[in-house]
Biotite code that builds the C-alpha atoms (Angstrom):
import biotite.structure as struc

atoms = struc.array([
    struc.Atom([7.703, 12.019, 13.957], chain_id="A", res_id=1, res_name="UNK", atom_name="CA", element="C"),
    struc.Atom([6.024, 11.452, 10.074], chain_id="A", res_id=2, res_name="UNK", atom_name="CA", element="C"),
    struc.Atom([2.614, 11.995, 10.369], chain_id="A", res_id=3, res_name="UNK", atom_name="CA", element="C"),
    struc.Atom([1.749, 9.593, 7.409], chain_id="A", res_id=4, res_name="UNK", atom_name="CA", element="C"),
    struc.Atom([-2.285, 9.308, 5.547], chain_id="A", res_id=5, res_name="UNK", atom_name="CA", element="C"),
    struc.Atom([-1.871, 5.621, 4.429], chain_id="A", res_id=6, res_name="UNK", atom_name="CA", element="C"),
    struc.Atom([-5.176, 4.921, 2.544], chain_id="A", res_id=7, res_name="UNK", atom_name="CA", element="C"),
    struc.Atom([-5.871, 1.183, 1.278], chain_id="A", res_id=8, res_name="UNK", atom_name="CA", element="C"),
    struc.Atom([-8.519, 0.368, -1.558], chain_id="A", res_id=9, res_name="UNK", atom_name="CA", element="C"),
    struc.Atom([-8.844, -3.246, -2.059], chain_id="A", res_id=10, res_name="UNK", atom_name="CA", element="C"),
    struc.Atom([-10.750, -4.514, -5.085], chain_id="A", res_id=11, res_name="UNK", atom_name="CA", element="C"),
    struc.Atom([-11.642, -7.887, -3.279], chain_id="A", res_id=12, res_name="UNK", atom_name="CA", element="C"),
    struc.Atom([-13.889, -10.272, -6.158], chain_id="A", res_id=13, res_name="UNK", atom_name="CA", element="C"),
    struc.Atom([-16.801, -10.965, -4.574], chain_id="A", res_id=14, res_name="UNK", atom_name="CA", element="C"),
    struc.Atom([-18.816, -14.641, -4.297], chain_id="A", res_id=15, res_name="UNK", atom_name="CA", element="C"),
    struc.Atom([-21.728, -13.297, -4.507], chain_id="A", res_id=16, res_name="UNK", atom_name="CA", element="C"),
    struc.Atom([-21.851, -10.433, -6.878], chain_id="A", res_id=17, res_name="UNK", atom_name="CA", element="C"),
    struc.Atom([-19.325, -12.315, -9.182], chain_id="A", res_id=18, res_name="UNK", atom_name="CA", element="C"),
    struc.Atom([-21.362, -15.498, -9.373], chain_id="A", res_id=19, res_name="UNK", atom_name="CA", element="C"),
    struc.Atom([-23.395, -13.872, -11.535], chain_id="A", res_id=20, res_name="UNK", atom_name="CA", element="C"),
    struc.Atom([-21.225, -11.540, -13.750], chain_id="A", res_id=21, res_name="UNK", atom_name="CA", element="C"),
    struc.Atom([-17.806, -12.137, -13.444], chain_id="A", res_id=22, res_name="UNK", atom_name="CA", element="C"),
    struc.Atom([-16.829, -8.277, -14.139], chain_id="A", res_id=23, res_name="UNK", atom_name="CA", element="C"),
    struc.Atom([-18.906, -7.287, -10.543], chain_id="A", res_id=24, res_name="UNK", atom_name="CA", element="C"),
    struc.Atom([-16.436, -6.559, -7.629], chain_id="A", res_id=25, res_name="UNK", atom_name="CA", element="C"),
    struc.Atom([-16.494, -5.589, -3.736], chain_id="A", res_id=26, res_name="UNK", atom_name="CA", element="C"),
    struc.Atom([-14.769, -2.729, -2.959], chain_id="A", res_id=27, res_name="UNK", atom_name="CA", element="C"),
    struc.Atom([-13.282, -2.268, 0.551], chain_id="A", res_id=28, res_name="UNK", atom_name="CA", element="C"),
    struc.Atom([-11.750, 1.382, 1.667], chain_id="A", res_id=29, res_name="UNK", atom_name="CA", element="C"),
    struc.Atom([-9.344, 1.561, 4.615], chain_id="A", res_id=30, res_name="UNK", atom_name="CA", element="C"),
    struc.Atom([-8.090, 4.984, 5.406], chain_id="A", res_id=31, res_name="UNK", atom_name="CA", element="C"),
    struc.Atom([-5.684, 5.305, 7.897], chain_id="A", res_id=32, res_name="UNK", atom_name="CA", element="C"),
    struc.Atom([-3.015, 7.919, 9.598], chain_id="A", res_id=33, res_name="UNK", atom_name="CA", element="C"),
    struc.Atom([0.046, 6.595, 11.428], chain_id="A", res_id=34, res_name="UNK", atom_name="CA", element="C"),
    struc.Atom([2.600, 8.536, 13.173], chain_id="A", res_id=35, res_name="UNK", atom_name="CA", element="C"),
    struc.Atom([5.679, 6.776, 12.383], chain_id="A", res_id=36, res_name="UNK", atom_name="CA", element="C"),
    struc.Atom([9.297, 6.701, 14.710], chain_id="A", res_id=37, res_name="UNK", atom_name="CA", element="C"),
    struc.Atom([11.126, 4.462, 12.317], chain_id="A", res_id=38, res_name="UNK", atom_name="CA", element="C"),
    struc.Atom([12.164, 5.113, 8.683], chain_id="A", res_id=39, res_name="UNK", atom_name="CA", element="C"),
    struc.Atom([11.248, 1.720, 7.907], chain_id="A", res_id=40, res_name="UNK", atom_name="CA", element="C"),
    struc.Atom([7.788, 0.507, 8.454], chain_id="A", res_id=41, res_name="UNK", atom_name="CA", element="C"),
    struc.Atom([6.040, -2.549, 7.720], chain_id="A", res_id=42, res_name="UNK", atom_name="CA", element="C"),
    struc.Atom([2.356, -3.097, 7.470], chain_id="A", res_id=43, res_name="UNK", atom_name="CA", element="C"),
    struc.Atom([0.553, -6.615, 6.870], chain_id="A", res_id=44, res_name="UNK", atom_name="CA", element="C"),
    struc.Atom([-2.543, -7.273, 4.556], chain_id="A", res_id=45, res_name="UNK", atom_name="CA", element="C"),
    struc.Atom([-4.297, -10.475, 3.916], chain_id="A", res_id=46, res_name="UNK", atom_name="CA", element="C"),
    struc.Atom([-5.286, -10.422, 0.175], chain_id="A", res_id=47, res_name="UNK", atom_name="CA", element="C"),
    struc.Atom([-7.128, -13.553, -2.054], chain_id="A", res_id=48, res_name="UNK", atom_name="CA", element="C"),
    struc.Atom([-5.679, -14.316, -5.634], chain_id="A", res_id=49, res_name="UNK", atom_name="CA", element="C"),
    struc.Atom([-6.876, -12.042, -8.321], chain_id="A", res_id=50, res_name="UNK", atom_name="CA", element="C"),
    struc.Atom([-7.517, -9.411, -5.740], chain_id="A", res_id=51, res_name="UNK", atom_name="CA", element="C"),
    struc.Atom([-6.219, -5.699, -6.808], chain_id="A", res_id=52, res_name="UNK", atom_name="CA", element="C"),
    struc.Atom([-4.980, -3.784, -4.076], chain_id="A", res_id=53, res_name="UNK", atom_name="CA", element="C"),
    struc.Atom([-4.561, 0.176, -4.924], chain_id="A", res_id=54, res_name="UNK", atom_name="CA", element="C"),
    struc.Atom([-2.169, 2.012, -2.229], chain_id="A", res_id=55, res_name="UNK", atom_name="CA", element="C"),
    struc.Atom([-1.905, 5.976, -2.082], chain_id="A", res_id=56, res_name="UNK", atom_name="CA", element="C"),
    struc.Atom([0.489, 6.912, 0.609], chain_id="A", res_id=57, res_name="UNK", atom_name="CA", element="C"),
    struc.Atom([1.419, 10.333, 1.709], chain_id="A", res_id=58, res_name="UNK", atom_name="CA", element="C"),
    struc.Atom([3.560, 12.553, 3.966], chain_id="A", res_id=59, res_name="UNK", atom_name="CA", element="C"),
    struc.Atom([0.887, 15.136, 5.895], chain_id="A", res_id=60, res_name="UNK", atom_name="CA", element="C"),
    struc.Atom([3.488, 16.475, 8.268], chain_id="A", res_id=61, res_name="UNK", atom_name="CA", element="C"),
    struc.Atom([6.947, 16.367, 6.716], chain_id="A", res_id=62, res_name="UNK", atom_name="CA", element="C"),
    struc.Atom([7.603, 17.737, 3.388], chain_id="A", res_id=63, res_name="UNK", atom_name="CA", element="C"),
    struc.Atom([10.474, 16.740, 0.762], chain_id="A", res_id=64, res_name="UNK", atom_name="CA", element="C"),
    struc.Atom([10.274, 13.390, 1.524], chain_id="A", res_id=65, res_name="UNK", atom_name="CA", element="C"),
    struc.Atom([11.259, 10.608, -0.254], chain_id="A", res_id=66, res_name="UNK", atom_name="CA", element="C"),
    struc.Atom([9.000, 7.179, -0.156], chain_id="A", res_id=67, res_name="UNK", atom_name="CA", element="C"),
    struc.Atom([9.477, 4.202, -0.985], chain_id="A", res_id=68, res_name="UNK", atom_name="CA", element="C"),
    struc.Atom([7.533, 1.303, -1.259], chain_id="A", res_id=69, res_name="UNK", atom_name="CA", element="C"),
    struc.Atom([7.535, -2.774, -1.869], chain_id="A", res_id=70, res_name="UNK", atom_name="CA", element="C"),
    struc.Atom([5.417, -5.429, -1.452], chain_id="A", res_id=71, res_name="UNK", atom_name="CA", element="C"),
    struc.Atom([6.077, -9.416, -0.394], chain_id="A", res_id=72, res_name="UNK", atom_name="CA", element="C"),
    struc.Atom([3.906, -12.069, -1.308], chain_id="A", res_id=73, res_name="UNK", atom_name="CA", element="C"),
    struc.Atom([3.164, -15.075, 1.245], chain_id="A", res_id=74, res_name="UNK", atom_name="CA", element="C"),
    struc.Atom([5.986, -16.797, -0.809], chain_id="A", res_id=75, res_name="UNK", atom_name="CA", element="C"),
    struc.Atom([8.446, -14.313, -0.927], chain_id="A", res_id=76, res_name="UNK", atom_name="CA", element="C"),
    struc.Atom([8.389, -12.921, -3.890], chain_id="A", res_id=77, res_name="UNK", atom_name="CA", element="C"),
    struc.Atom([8.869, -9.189, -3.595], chain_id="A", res_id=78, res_name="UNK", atom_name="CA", element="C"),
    struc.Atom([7.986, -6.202, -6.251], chain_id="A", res_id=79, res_name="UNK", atom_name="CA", element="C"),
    struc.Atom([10.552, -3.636, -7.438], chain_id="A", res_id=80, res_name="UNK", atom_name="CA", element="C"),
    struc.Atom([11.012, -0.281, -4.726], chain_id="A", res_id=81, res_name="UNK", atom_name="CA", element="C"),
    struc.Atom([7.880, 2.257, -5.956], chain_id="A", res_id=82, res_name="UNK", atom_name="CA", element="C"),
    struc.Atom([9.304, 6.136, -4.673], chain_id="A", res_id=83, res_name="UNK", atom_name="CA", element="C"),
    struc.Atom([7.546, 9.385, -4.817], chain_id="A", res_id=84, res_name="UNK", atom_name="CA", element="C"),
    struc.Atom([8.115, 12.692, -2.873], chain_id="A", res_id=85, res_name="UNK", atom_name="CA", element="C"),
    struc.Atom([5.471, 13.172, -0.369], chain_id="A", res_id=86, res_name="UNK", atom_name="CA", element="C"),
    struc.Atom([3.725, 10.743, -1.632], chain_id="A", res_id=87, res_name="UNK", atom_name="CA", element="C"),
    struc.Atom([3.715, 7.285, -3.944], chain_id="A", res_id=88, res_name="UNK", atom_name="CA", element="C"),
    struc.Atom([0.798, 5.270, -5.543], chain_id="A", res_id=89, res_name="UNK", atom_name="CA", element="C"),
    struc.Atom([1.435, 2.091, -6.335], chain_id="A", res_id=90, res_name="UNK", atom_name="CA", element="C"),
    struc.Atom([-1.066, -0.933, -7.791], chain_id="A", res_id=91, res_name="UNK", atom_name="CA", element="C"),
    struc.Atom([-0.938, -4.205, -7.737], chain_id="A", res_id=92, res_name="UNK", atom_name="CA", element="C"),
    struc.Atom([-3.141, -7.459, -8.905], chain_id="A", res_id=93, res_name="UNK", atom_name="CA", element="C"),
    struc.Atom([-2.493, -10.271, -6.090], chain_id="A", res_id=94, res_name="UNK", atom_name="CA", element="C"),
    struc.Atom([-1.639, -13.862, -7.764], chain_id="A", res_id=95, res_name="UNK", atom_name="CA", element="C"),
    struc.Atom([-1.844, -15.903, -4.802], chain_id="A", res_id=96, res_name="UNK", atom_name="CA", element="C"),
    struc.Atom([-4.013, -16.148, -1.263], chain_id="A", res_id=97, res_name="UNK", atom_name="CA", element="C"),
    struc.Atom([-2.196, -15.363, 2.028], chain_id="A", res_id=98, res_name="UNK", atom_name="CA", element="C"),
    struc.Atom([-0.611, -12.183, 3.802], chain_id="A", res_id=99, res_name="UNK", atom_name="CA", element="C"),
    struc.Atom([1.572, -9.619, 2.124], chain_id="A", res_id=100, res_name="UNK", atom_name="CA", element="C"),
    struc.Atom([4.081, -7.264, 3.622], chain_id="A", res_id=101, res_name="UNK", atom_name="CA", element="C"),
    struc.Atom([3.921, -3.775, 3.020], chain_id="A", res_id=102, res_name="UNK", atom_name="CA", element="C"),
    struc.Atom([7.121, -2.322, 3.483], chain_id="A", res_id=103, res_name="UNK", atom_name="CA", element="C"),
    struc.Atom([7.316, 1.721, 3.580], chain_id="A", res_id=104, res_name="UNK", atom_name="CA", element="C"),
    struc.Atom([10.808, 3.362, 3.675], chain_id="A", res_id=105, res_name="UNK", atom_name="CA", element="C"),
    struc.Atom([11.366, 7.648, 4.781], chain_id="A", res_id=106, res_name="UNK", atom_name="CA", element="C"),
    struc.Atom([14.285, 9.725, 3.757], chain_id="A", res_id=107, res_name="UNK", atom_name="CA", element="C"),
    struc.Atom([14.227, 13.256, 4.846], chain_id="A", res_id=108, res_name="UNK", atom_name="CA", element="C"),
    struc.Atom([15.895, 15.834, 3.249], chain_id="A", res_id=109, res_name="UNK", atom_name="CA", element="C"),
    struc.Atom([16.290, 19.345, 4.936], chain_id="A", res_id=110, res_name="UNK", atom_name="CA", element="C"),
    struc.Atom([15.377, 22.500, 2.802], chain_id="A", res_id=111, res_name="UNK", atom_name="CA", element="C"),
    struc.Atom([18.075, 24.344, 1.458], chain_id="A", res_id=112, res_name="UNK", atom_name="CA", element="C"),
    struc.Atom([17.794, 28.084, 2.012], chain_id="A", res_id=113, res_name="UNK", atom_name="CA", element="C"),
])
C-alpha cells in the first residue's frame, strides 16, 4: 500500500476580516496521511469562488513514483494532469462555489539495479 502525506491549505476570503480590507484572508490547514489500495484516488473539497486552494502531495512510503493530479469543478470543467515524482504541488484559484474532485493517480516504477 502508498502511504501518501496529502496536506490541503485553503486560502478561504473571509466575511469578516475582508469586510474591512479586501486583501485580509482566512487561512485553513488540513494535513492528512492516507494509505491508499487503488492507483486512482479521488478526494472531494467544497471550495467558495475566489477561494485559492494550494495542494502539496507526497509519497512517504514508496519511492520513484509518479503522481498525477487534476481537479473538477462542480460544473465539470477539469484542469490539465499536474505530475511530479514523489511528490506534486499544484495551485489553483476557485471561480465558482460548490464541490471539486480531487483526482490523484500512482504509477510505480521498480528500481533498476
Amino acid at each position: 500500500m502508498l502511504r501518501l502525506l496529502f496536506k490541503l491549505l485553503f486560502l478561504l476570503p473571509s466575511s469578516i476580516a475582508s469586510y474591512g480590507h479586501p486583501a485580509a484572508l482566512d487561512v485553513v490547514r488540513r494535513s492528512l496521511t492516507m494509505d491508499l489500495e487503488s492507483k486512482m484516488t479521488c478526494v472531494y473539497e467544497s471550495l467558495r469562488a475566489n477561494s485559492s486552494l494550494n495542494l502539496n502531495i507526497i509519497s512517504r512510503t514508496v519511492h520513484n513514483t509518479q503522481i498525477l493530479l487534476r481537479l473538477t469543478s462542480p460544473s465539470g470543467e477539469y484542469s490539465e494532469w499536474s505530475e511530479g515524482k514523489d511528490g506534486v504541488f499544484v495551485e489553483h484559484n476557485a471561480t465558482e462555489n460548490g464541490l471539486f474532485s480531487i483526482v490523484l493517480s500512482f504509477f510505480f516504477h521498480e528500481n533498476s539495479r
